[in-house]
C-alpha positions in Angstrom: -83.4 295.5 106.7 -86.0 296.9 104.3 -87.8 300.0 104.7 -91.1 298.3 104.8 -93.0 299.0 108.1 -94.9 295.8 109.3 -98.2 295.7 111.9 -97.9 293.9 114.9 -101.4 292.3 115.5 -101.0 290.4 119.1 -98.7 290.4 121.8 -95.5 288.8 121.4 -95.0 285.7 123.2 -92.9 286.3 126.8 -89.4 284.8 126.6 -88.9 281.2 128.2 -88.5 282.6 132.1 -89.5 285.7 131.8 -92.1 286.7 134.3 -93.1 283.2 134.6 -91.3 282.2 137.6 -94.4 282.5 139.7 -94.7 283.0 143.3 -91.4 283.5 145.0 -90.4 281.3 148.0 -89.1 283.1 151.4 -85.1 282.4 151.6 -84.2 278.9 153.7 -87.5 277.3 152.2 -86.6 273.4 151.6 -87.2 272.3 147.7 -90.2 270.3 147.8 -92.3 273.1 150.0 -94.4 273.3 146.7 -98.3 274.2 147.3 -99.1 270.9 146.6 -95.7 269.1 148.6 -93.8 268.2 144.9 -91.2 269.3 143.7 -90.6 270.6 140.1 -89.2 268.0 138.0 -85.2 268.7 138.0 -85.6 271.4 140.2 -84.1 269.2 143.1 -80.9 268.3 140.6 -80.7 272.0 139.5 -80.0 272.4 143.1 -77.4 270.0 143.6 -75.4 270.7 140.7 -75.5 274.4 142.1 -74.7 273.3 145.2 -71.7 271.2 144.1 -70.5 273.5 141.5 -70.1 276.5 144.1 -68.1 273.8 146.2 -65.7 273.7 143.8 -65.5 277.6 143.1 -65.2 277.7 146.9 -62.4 275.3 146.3 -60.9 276.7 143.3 -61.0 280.5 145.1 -59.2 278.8 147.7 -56.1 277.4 145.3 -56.1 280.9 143.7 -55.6 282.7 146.7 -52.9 280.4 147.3 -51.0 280.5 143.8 -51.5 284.8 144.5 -49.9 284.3 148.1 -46.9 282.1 146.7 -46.5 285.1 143.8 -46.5 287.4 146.9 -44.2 285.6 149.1 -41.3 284.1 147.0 -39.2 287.2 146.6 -38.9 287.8 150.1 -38.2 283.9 150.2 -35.5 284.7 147.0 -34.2 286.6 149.5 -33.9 284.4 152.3 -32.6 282.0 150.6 -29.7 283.5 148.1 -31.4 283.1 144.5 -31.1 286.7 143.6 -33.5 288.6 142.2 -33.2 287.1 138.5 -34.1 283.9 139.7 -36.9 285.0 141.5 -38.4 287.0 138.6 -37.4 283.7 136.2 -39.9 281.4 138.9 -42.0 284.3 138.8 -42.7 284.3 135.1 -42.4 280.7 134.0 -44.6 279.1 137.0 -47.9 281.0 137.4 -48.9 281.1 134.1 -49.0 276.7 133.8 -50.5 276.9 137.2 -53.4 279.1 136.2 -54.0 276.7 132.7 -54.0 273.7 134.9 -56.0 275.0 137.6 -58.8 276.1 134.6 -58.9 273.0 133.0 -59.1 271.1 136.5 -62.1 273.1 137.8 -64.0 273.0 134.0 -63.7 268.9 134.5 -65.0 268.7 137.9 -67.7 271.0 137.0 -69.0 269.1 133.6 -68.8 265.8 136.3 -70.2 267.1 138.4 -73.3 267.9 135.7 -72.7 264.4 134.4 -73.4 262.7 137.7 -76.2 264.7 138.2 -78.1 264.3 134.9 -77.3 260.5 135.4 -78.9 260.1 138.6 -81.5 261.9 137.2 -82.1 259.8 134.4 -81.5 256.5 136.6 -84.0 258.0 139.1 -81.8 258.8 142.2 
């Protein structure tokens, strides 16, 4: 950067969404319960590709919880069932780690379909 000190002669232009969302709607109100009974354009897609997309976080949470319950459970079921410690701590460290890769790139597909889907019922109008 140079040294050179430069005048600012108007206001810069706000950033795209900032301050610009306009009047805020009370929580629970339905999409289309614009001043004038429309809808933005995309704004009823925007909502179902939220809507799906924290489906599948709700369903990906959900297969977490249960990969972090197995991790907490299989010693004691080591145990049970005479694998020995070693064993346990083998499963332990060679299992998780391809679960938690394949569980990523599962829920990354679903989610760019579920944006696909979207922005092609969009475009054919559904």
């Amino acid at each position: 950067m140079s040294g050179r000190r430069v005048t600012v002669t108007r206001n810069p232009v706000p950033a795209a969404g900032a301050g610009t969302a306009g009047p805020l709607r009370p929580l629970g109100a339905v999409a289309d319960a614009e001043p004038d009974g429309w809808a933005e354009p995309g704004e009823l897609h925007l909502r179902s590709i939220v809507a799906g997309q924290l489906s599948l976080a709700g369903r990906t949470l959900a297969a977490v919880a249960g990969i972090l319950l197995g991790v907490a459970v299989l010693p004691s079921l080591g145990e049970y069932a005479g694998i020995g410690a070693p064993g346990v701590w083998l499963v332990l460290c060679l299992v998780p780690p391809p679960l938690w890769a394949l569980l990523a790139v599962t829920h990354l597909r679903r989610a760019e379909r579920i944006e696909r889907e979207s922005v092609r019922a969009a475009r054919d109008g559904g």
